[in-house]
CHARMM internal coordinates of N, CA and C (Angstrom, degrees):
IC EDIT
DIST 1 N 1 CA 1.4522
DIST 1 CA 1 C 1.5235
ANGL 1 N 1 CA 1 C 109.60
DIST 1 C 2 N 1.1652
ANGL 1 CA 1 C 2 N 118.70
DIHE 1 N 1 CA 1 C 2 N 136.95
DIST 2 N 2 CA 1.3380
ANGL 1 C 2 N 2 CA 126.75
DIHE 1 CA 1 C 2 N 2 CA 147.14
DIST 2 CA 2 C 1.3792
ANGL 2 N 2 CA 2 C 140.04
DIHE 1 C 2 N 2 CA 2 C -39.89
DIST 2 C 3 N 1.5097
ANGL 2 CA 2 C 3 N 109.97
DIHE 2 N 2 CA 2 C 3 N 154.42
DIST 3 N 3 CA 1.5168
ANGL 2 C 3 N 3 CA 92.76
DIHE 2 CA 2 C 3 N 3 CA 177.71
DIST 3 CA 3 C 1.6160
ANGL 3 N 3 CA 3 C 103.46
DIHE 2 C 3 N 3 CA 3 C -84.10
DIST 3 C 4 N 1.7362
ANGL 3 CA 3 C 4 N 92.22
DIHE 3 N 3 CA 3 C 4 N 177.44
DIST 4 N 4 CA 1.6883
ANGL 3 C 4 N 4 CA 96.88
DIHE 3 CA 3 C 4 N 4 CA 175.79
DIST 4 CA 4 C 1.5790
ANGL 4 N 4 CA 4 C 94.46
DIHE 3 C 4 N 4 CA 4 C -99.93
DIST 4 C 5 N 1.8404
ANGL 4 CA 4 C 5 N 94.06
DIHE 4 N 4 CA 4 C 5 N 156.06
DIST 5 N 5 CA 1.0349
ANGL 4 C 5 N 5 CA 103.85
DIHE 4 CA 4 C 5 N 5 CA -173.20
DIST 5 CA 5 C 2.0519
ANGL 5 N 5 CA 5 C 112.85
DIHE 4 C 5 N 5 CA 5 C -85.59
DIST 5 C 6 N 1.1543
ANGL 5 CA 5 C 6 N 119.94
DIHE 5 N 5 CA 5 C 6 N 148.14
DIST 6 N 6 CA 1.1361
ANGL 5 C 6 N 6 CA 134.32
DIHE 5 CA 5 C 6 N 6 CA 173.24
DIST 6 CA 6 C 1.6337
ANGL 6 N 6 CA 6 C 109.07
DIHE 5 C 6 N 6 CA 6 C -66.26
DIST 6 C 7 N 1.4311
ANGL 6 CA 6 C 7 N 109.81
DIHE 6 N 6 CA 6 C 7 N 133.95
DIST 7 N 7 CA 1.5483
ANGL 6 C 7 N 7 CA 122.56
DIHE 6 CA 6 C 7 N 7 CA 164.15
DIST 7 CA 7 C 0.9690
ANGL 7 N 7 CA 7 C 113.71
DIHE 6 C 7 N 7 CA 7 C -134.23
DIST 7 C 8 N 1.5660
ANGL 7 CA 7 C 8 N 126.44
DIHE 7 N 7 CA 7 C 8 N 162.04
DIST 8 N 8 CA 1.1578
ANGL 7 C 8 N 8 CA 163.84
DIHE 7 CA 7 C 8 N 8 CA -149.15
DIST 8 CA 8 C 1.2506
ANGL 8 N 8 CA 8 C 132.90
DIHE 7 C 8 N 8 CA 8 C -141.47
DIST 8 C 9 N 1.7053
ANGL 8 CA 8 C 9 N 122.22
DIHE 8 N 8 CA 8 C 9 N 80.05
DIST 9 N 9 CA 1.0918
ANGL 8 C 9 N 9 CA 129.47
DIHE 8 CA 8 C 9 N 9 CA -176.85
DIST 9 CA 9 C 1.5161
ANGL 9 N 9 CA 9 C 117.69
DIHE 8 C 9 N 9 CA 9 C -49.45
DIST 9 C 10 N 1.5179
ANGL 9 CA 9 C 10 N 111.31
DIHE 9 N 9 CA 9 C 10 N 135.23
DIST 10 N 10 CA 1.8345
ANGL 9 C 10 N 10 CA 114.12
DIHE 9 CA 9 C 10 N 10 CA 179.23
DIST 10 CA 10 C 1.2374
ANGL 10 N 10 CA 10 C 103.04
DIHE 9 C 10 N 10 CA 10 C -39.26
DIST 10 C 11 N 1.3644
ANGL 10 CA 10 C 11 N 135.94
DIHE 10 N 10 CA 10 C 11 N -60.79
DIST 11 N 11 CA 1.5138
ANGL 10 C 11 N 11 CA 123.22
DIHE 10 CA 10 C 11 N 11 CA 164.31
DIST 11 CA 11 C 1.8578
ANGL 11 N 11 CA 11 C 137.50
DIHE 10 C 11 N 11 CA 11 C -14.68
DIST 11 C 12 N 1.3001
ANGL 11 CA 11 C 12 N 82.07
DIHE 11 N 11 CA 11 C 12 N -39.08
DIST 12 N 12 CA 2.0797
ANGL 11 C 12 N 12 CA 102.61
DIHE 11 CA 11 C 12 N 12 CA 177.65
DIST 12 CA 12 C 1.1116
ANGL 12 N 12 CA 12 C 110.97
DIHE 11 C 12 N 12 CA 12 C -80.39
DIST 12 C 13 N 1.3472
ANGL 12 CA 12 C 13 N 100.22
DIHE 12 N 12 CA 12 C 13 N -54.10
DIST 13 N 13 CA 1.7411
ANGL 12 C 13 N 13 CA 100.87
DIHE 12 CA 12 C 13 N 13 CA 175.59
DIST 13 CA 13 C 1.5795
ANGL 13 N 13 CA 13 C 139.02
DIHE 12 C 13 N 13 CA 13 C -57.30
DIST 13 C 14 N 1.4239
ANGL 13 CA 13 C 14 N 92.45
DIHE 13 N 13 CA 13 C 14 N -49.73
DIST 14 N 14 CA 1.4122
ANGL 13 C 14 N 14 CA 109.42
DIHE 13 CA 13 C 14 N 14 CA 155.46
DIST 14 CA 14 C 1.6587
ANGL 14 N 14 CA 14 C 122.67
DIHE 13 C 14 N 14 CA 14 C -43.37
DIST 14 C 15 N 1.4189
ANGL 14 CA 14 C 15 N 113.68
DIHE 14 N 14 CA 14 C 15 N -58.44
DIST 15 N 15 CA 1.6890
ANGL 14 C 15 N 15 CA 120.51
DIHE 14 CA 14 C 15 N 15 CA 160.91
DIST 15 CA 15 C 1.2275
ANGL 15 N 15 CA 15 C 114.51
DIHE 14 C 15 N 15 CA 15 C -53.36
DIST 15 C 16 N 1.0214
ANGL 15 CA 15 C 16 N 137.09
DIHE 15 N 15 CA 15 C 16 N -15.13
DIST 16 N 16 CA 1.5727
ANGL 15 C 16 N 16 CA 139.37
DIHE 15 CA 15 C 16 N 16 CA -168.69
DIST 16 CA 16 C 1.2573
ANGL 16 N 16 CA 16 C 89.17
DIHE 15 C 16 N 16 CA 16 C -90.37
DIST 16 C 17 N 1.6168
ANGL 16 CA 16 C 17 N 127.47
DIHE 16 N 16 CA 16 C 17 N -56.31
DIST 17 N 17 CA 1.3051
ANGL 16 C 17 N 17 CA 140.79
DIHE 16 CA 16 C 17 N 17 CA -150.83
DIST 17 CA 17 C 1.7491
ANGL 17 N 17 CA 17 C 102.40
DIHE 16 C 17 N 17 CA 17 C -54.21
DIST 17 C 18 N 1.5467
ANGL 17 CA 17 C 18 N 84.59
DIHE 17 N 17 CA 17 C 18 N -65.40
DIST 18 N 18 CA 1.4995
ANGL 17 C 18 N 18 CA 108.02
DIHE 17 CA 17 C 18 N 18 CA -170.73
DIST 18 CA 18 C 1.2983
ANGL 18 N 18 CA 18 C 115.71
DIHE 17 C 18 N 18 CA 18 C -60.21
DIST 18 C 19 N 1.4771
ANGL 18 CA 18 C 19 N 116.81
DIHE 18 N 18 CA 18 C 19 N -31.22
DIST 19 N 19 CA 1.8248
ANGL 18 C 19 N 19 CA 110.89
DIHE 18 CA 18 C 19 N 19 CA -179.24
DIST 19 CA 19 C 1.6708
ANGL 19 N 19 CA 19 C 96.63
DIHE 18 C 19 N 19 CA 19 C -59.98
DIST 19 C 20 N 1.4562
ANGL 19 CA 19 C 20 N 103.30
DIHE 19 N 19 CA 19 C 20 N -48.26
DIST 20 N 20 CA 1.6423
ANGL 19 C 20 N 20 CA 107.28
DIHE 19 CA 19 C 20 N 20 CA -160.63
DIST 20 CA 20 C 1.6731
ANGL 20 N 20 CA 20 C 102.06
DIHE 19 C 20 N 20 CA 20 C -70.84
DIST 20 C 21 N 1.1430
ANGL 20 CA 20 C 21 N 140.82
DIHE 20 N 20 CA 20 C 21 N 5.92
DIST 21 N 21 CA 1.4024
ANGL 20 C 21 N 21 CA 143.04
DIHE 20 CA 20 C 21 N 21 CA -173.00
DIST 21 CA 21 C 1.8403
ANGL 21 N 21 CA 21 C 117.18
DIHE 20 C 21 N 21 CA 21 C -112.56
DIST 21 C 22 N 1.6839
ANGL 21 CA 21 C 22 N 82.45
DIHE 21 N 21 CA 21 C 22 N -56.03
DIST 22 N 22 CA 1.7390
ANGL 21 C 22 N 22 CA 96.17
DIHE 21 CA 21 C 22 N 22 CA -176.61
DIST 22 CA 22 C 1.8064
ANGL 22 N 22 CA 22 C 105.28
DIHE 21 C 22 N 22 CA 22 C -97.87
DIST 22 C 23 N 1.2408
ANGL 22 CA 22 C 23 N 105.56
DIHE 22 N 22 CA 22 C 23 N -10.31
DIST 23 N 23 CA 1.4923
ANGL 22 C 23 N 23 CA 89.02
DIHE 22 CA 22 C 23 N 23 CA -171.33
DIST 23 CA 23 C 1.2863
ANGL 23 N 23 CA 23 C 95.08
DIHE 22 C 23 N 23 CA 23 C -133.05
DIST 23 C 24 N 1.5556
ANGL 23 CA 23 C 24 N 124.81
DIHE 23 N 23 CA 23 C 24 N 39.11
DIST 24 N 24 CA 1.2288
ANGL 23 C 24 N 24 CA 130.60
DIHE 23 CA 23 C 24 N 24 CA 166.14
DIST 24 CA 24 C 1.4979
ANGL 24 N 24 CA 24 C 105.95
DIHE 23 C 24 N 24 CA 24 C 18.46
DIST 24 C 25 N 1.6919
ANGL 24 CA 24 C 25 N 126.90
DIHE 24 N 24 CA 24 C 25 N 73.43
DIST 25 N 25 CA 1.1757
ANGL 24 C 25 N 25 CA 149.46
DIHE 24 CA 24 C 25 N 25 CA 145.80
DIST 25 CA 25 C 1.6153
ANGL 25 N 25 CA 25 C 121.77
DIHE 24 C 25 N 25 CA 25 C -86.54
DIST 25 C 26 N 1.5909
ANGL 25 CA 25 C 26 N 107.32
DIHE 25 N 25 CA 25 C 26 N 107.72
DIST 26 N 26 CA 1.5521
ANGL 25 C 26 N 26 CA 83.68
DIHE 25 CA 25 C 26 N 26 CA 177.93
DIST 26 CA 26 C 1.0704
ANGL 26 N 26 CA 26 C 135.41
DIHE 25 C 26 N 26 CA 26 C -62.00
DIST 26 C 27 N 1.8232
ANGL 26 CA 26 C 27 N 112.27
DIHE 26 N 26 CA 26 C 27 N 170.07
DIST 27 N 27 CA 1.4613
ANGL 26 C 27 N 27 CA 105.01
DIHE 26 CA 26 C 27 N 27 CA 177.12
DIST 27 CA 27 C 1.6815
ANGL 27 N 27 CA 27 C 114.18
DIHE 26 C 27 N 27 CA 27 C -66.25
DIST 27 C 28 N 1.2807
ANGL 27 CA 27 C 28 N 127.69
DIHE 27 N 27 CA 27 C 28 N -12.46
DIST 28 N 28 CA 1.2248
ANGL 27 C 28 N 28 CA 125.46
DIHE 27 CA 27 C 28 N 28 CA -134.93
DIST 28 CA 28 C 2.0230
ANGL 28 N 28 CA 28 C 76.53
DIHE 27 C 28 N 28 CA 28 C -102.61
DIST 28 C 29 N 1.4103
ANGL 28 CA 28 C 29 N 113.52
DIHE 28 N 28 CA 28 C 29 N -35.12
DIST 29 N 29 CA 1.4416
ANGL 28 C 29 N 29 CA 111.60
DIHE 28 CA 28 C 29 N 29 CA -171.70
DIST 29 CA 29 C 1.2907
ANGL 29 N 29 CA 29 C 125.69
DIHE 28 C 29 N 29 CA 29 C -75.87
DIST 29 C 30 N 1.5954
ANGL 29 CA 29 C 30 N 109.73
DIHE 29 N 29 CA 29 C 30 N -26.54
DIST 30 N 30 CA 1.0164
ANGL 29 C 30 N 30 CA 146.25
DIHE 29 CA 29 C 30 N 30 CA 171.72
DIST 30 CA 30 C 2.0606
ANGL 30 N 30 CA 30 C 104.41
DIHE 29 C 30 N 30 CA 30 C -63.03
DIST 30 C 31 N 1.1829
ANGL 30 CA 30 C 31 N 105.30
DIHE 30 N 30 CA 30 C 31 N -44.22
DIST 31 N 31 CA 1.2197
ANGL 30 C 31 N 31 CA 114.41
DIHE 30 CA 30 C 31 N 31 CA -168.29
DIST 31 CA 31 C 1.6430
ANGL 31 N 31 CA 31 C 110.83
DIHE 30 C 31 N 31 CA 31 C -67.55
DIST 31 C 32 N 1.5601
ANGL 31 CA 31 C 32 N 107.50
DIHE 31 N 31 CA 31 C 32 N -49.53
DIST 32 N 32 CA 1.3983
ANGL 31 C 32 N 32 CA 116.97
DIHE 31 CA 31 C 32 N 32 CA 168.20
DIST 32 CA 32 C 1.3165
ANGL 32 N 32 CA 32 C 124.97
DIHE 31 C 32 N 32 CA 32 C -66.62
DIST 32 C 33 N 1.3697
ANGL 32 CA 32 C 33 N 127.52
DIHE 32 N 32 CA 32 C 33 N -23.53
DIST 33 N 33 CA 1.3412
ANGL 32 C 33 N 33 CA 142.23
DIHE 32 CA 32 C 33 N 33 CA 162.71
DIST 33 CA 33 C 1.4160
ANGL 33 N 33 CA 33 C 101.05
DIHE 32 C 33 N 33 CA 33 C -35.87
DIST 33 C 34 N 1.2342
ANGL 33 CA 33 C 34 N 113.71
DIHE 33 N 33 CA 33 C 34 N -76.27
DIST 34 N 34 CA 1.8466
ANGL 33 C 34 N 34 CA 129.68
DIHE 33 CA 33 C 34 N 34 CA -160.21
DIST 34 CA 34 C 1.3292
ANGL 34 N 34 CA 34 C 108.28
DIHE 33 C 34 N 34 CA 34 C -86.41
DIST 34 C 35 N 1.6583
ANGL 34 CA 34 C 35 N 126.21
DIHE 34 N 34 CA 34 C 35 N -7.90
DIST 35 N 35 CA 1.5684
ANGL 34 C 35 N 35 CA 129.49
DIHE 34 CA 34 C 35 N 35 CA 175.69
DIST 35 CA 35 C 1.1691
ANGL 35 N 35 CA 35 C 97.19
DIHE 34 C 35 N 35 CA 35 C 79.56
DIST 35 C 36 N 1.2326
ANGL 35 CA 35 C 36 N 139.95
DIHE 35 N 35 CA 35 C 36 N 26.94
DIST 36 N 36 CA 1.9219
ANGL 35 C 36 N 36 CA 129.34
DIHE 35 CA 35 C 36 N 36 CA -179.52
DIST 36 CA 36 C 1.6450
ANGL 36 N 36 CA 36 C 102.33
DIHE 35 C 36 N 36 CA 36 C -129.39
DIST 36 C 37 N 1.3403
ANGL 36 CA 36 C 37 N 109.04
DIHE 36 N 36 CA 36 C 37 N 158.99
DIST 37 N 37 CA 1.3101
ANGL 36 C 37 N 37 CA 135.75
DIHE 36 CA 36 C 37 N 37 CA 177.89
DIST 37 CA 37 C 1.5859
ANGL 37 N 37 CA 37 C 115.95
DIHE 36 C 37 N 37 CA 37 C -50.04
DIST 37 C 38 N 1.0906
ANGL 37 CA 37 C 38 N 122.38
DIHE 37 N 37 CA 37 C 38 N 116.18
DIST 38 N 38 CA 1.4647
ANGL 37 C 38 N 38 CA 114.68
DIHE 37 CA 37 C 38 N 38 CA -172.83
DIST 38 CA 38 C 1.6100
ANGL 38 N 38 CA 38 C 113.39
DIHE 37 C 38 N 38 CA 38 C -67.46
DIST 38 C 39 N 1.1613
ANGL 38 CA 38 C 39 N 135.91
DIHE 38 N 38 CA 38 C 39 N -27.01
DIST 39 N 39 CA 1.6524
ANGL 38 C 39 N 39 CA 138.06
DIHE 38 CA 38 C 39 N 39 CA 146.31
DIST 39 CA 39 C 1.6531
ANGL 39 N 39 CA 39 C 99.20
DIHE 38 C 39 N 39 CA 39 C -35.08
DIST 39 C 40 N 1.2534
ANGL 39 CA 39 C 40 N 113.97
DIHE 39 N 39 CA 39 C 40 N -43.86
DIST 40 N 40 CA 1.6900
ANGL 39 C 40 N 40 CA 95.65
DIHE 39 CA 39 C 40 N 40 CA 179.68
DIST 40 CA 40 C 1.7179
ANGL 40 N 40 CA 40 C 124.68
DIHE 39 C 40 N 40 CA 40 C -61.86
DIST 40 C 41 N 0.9622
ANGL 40 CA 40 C 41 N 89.62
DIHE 40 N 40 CA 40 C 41 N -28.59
DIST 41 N 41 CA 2.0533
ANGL 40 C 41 N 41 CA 93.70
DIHE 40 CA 40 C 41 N 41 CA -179.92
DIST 41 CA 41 C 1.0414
ANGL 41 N 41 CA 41 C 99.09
DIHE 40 C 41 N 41 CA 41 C -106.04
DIST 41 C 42 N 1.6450
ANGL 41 CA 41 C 42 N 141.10
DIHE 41 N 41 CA 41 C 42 N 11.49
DIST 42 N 42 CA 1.5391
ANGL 41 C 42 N 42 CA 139.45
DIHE 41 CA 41 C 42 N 42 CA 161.36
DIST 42 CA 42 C 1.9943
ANGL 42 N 42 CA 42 C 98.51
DIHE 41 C 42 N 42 CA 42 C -73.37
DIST 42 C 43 N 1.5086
ANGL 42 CA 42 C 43 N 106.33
DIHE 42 N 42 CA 42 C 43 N -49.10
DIST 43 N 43 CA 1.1768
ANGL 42 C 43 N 43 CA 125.55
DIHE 42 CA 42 C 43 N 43 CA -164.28
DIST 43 CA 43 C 1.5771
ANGL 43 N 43 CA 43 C 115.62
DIHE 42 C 43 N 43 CA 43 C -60.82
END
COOR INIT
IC SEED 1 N 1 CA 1 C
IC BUILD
């Protein structure tokens, strides 16, 4: 079996959004934070 896939409550995303907007966090730092692909929080 596979793994299950990981989600992300509108709440997470939104915080993701905002570090990378208001607190000029890159995407790339942002990306290693959460273990996911930085195309994923581009998307």
């Amino acid at each position: 079996m596979g793994q299950k896939r990981r989600s992300f409550a509108a709440e997470q995303k939104a915080s993701m959004v905002r570090r990378h907007l208001k607190d000029r966090v890159a995407v790339s730092d942002l990306a290693d934070e959460l273990n996911i692909q930085p195309s994923q929080i581009h998307q």
